[in-house]
C-alpha positions in Angstrom: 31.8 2.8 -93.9 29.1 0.3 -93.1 28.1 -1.1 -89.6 30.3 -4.1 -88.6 28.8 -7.7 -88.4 29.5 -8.9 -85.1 29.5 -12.3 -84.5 27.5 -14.2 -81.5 29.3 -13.4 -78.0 30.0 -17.3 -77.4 32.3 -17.6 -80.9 36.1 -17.0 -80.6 35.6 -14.0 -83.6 32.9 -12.6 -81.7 35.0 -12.0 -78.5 37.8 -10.8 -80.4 35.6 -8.6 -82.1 34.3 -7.3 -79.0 37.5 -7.0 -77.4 37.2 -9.0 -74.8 40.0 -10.5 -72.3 38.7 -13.9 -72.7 38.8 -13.7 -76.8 42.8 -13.7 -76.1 42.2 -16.2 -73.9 40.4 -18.4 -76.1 42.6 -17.6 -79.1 45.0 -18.9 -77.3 44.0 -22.2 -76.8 42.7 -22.6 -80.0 44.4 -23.8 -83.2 46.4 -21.3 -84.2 45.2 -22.0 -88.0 42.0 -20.7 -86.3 43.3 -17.8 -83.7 45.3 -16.4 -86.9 42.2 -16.5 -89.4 40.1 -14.9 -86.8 42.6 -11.9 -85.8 43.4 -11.3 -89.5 39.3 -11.0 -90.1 39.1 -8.5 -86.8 41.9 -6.4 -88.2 41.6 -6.1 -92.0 37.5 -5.5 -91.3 37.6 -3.4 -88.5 34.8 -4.2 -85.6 34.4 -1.1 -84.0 31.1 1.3 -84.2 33.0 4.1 -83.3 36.3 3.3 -84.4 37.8 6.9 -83.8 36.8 6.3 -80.3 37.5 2.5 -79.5 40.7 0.9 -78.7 41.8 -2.5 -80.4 45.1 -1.5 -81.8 47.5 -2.8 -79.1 45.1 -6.1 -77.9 45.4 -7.2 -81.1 48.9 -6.6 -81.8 49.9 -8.0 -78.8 47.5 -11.0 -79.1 50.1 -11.3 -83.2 53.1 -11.4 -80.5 51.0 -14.1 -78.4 50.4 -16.4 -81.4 53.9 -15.4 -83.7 51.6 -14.3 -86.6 52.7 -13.9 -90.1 52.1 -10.7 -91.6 50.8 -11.3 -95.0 47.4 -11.0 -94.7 47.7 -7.4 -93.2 49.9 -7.1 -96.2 47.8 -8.3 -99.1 45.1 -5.7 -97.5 47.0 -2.6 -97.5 48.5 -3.2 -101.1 45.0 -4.5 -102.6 44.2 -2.0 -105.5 41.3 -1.4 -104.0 43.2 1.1 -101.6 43.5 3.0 -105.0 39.9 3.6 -105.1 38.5 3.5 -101.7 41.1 6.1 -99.7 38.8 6.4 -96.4 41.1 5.9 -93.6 38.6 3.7 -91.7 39.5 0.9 -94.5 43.2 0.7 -93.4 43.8 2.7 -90.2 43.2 -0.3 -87.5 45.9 -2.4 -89.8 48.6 0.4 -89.5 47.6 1.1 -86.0 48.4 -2.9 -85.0 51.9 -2.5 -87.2 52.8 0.7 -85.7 52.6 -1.4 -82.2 54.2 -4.0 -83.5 57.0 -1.9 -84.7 57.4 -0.6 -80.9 57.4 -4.3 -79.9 60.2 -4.7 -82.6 58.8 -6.9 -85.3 60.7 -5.4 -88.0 58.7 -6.7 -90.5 56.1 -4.6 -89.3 58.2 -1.6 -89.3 58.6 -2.2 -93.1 55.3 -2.8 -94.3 54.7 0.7 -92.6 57.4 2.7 -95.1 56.3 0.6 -98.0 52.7 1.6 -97.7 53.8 5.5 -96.5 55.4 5.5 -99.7 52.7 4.6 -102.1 49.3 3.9 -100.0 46.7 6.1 -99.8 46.5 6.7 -96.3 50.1 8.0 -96.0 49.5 10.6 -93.7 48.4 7.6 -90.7 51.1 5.4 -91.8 53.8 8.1 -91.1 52.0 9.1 -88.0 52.7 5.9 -86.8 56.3 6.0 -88.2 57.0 9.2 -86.5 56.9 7.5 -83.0 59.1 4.7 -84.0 61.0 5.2 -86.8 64.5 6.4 -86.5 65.5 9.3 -88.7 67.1 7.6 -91.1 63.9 5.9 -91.9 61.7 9.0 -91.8 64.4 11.0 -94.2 64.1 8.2 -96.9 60.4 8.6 -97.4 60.9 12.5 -97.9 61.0 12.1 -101.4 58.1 9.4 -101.7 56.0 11.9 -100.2 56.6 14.8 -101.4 56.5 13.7 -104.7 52.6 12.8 -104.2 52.2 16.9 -104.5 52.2 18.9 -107.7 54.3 21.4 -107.5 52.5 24.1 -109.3 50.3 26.5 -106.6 47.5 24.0 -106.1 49.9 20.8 -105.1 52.0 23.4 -102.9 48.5 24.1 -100.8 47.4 20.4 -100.7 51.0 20.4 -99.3 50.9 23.0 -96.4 47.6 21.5 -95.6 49.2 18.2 -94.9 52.1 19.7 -92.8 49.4 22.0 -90.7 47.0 19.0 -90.5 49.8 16.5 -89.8 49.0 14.6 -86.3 53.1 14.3 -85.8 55.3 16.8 -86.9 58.6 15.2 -86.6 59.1 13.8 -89.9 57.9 17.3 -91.6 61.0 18.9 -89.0 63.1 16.8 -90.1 62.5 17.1 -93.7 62.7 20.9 -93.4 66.2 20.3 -92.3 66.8 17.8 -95.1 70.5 18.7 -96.6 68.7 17.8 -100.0 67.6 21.9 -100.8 64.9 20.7 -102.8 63.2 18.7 -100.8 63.8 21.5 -97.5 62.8 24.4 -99.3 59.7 22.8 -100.1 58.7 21.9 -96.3 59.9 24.6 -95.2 57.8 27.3 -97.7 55.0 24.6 -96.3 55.4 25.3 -92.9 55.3 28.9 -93.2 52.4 28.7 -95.0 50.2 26.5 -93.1 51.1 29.2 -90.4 49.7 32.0 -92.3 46.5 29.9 -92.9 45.7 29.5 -89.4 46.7 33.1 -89.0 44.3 34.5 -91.4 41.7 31.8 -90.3 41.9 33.4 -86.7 41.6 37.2 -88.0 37.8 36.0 -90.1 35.7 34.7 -87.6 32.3 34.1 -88.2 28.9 34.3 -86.1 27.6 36.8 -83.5 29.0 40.0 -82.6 29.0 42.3 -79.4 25.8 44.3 -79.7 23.6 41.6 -81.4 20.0 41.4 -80.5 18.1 38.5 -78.9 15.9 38.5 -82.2 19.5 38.4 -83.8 20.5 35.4 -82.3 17.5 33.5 -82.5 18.0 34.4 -86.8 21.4 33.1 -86.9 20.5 29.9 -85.6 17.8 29.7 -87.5 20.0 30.6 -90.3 22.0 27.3 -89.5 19.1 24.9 -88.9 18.2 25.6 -92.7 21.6 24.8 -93.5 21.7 21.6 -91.7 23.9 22.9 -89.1 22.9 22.6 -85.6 23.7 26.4 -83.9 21.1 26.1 -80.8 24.0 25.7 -78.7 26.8 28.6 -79.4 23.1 30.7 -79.5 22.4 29.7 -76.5 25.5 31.0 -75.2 25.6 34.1 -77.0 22.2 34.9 -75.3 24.1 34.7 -71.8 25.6 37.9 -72.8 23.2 39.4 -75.2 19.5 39.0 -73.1 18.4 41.3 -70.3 15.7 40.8 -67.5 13.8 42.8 -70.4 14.1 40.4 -72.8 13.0 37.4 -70.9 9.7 37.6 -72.3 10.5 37.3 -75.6 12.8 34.1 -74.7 9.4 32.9 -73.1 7.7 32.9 -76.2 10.5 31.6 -78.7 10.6 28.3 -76.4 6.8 27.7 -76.4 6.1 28.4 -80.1 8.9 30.1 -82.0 10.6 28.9 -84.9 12.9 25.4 -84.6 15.9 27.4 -84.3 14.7 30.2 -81.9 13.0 27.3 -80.3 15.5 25.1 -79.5 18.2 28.1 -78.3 15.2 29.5 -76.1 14.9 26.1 -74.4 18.9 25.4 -74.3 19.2 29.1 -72.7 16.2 28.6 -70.4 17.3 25.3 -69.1 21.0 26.3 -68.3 20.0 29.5 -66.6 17.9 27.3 -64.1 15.1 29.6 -65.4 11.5 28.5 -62.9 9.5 28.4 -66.8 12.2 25.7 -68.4 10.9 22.6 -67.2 6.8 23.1 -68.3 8.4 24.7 -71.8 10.8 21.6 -72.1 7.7 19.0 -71.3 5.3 21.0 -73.6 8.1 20.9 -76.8 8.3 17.7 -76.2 4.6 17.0 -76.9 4.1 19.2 -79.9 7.7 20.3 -81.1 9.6 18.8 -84.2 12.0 15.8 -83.9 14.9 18.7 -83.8 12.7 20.9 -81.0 12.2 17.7 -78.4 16.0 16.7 -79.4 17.3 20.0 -77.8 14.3 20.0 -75.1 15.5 16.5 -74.0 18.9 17.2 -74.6 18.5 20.7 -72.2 16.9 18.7 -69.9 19.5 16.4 -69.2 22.4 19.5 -68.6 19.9 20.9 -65.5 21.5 20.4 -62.2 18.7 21.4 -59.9 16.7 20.1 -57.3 13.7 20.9 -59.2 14.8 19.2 -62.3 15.6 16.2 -60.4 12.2 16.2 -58.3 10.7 16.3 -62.1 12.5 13.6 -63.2 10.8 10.9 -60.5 7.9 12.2 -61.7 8.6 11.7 -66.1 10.9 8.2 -65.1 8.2 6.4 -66.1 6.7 8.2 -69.3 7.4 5.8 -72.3 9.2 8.7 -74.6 12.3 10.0 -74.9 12.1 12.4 -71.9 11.0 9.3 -69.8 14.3 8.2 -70.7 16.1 11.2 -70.2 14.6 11.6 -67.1 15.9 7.6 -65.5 19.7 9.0 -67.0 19.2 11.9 -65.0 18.3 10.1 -61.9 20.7 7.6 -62.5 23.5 10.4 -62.1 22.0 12.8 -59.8 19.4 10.8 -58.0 19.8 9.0 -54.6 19.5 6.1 -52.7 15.5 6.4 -53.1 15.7 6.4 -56.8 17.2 2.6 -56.8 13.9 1.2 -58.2 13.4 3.4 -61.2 16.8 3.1 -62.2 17.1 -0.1 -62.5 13.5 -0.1 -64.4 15.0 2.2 -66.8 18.0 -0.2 -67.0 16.0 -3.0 -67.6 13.7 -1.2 -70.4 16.5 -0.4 -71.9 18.2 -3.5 -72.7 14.5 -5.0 -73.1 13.8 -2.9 -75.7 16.7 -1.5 -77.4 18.7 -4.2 -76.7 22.7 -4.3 -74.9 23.9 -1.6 -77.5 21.5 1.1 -77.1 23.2 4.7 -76.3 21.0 5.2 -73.5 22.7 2.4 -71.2 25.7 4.4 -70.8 23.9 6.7 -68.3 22.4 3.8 -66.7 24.7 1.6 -65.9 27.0 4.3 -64.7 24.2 5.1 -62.5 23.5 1.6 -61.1 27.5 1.6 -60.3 27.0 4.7 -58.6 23.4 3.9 -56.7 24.9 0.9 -55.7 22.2 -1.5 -56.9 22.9 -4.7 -56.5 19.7 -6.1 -57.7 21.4 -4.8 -61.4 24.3 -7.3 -61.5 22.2 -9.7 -63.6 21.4 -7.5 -66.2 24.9 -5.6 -66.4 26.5 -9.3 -66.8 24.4 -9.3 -70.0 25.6 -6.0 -71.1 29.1 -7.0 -70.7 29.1 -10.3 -72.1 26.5 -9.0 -75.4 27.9 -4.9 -76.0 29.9 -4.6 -79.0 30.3 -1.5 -77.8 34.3 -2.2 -75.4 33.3 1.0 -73.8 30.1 0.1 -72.7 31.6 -3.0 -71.5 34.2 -1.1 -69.3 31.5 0.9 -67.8 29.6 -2.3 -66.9 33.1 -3.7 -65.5 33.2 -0.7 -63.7 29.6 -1.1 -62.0 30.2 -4.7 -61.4 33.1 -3.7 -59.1 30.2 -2.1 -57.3 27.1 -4.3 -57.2 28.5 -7.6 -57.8 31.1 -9.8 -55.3 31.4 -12.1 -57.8 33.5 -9.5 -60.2 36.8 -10.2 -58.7 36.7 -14.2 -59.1 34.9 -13.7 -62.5 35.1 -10.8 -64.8 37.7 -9.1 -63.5 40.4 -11.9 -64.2 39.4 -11.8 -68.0 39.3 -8.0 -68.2 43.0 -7.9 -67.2 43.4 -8.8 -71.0 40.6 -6.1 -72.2 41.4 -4.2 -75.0 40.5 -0.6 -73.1 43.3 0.4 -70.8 40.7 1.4 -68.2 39.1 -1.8 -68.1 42.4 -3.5 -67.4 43.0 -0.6 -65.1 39.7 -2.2 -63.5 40.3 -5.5 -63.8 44.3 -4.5 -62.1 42.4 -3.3 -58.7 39.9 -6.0 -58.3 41.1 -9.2 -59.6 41.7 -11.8 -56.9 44.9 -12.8 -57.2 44.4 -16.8 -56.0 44.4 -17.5 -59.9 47.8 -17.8 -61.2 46.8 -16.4 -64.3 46.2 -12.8 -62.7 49.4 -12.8 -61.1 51.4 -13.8 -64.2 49.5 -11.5 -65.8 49.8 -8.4 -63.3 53.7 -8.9 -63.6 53.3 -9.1 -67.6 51.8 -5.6 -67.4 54.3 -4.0 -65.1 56.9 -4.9 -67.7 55.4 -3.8 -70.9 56.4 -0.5 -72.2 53.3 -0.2 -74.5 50.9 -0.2 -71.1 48.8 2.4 -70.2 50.7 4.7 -67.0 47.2 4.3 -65.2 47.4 0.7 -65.1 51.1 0.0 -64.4 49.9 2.2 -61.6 47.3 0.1 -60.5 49.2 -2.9 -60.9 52.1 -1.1 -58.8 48.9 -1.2 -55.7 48.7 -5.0 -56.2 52.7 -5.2 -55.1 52.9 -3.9 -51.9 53.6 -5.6 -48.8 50.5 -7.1 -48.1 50.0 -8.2 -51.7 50.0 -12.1 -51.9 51.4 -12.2 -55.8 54.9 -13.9 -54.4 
């Protein structure tokens, strides 16, 4: 799947692209000719980077309810033929994600469209996933013999079969089905069942990797082994030499970190660093100079996991090298640092958004720090990364550090967040959001009654209620 194109921050499809509360807002005040063509283009080309991480499901389905929107645009997608040829769940899932919380809202029309395309689209499996939380039984039995009709029935459809029923996300339809009164359709399930369970069985009795007794010069070969491969194995290495390497062996680990192989390299450095060892830091700083892009990966990366007060001391000290363990070193200050490290925080903030602009991984760290440091000085530039992220979870964690640093959150950001598509933004946005705007207090009440919220943030709506709460 290719990277979305997102649209400028200031254009209705851009903030409903993003996610953000004010993109329902906006939508609704726009022509709905306009609202509708802009939610149909978020949904059938889904927005997220990380769409296996990202909510947007329920903020746009609820933002359909808002605006009474037809359904046949979400329709023509899922039964394109190109659904024939490009089965990657990533084309389709959002879609049936917004129908299957439609369907909970009771827009039957959704509920249709999701048997329709469980019985003859590609991405079955999601659609009855989504089915199997609202769909009554009668509805679930009659796609029974859609689906299992997608499976030969000679021995290689009958695996492809128990893979689906091990693999399945929901299991209710498959129990039902393997209750069916129809034999033939039971038996099948049923002889499924059983032998997705001997799979995972026999998967559990072969496993694979070290064994009690290795060597240190073992371990350092099988993740070599798996760099060749393509297969990163530093890590599970690094572990295995927690119970493998002696006092004796220490040496050797010395001299795998400062000029072994990648893969001896990068476990030596990952072992060093979480054993707090006195040598990791000068071995980290030195692969980071001369070792391959995988060697200062796992140097930075090892870095970053150390918990002392020496790694923290050498972090003021690389905050302000312009390399990757420069950067490592403000995310480490930024979540283990105090009061005194303020100032280079924010610079690292800054740099970041300066030069990698308001999407760049790094800012994660960083703004979580700023919330944390308290740095009030940072409200300007986490403002920017709210309003420009694409990223909603980025966003939330600048919400979240705006609570923090900036008094104007609760008057200004917070209102609109009580209509963010992450439930812990509106979970945010529920705590801080003065409630002198009607709009939050309609809205507060709005989320106490939906059954589709989040139990966190009826919670924190519940704490806006009490007796001192002025929402009357």
């Amino acid at each position: 799947m290719f990277d979305p194109v997102i649209a400028p921050s200031g254009t209705l499809l851009g903030l409903l692209q993003r996610g953000r509360g004010d993109g329902t807002l906006h939508a609704l005040t726009a022509p709905r000719a306009e609202a509708l063509a802009a939610l149909n283009h978020c949904v059938l080309r889904d927005p997220r980077h990380d769409w296996q991480v990202e909510n947007r499901s329920l903020y746009y389905a609820r933002l359909y309810l808002d605006l009474n929107g037809e359904l046949d645009a979400v329709e023509a997608h899922l039964f394109d033929p190109e659904d024939i040829v490009d089965t990657d769940e990533s084309r389709t899932g959002l879609a049936l994600a917004v129908l299957g919380h439609l369907a909970s809202y009771g827009r039957r029309d959704a509920l249709e469209l999701l048997r329709r395309y469980a019985a003859h689209g590609s991405n079955w499996a999601w659609a009855l996933d989504e089915l199997a939380l609202r769909d009554d039984d009668a509805g679930l039995r009659a796609l029974a013999a859609p689906v299992l009709a997608r499976f030969g029935t000679d021995p290689e459809g009958e695996a492809e079969l128990a893979t689906a029923v091990r693999d399945a996300f929901e299991p209710r339809p498959w129990r039902l089905w393997a209750e069916d009164p129809r034999e033939s359709i039971a038996t099948r399930v049923r002889a499924a069942q059983e032998a997705g369970c001997f799979d995972r069985w026999q998967r559990q009795m072969r496993p694979t990797g070290p064994r009690p007794g290795w060597s240190v010069r073992a371990v350092f070969e099988w993740a070599q082994q798996g760099m060749e491969r393509g297969a990163a194995l530093h890590v599970p290495a690094a572990r295995c030499l927690v119970a493998v390497a002696g006092p004796e062996d220490r040496p050797e680990i010395l001299q795998a970190a400062r000029s072994g192989i990648d893969g001896a390299r990068c476990t030596a450095l990952r072992y060093l660093a979480d054993s707090n060892d006195p040598a990791a830091l000068d071995l980290i700083e030195i692969a980071v100079t001369d070792g391959t892009a995988p060697v200062l990966e796992a140097a930075v990366d090892a870095f970053e996991r150390m918990r002392s007060v020496a790694a923290v001391d050498r972090a003021r000290g690389w905050a302000q090298r312009p390399d990757a363990l420069g950067a490592a070193a403000g995310r480490m200050l930024a979540c283990r640092g105090g009061t005194q490290d303020r100032d280079l925080v924010l610079g690292a903030l800054r740099e970041a958004v300066r030069g990698e602009g308001p999407d760049a991984p790094t800012l994660w760290t960083l703004v979580d720090g700023a919330g944390r440091l308290g740095i009030a000085c940072a409200a300007p530039v986490l403002r920017h990364i709210y309003r420009e992220t694409a990223s909603s979870h980025l966003r939330g964690r600048a919400a979240r550090a705006l609570a923090a640093t900036d008094p104007s959150f609760a008057t200004g950001f917070a209102v609109e967040c009580l209509w963010d598509c992450e439930e812990t933004t509106r979970e945010i946005a529920a705590r801080h959001a003065e409630t002198g705007d009607t709009r939050v207090v309609e809205r507060l009440r709005r989320l106490a009654a939906d059954p589709a919220e989040e139990a966190e943030v009826q919670t924190a709506v519940r704490s806006r209620f009490g007796p001192d709460a002025a929402l009357g």
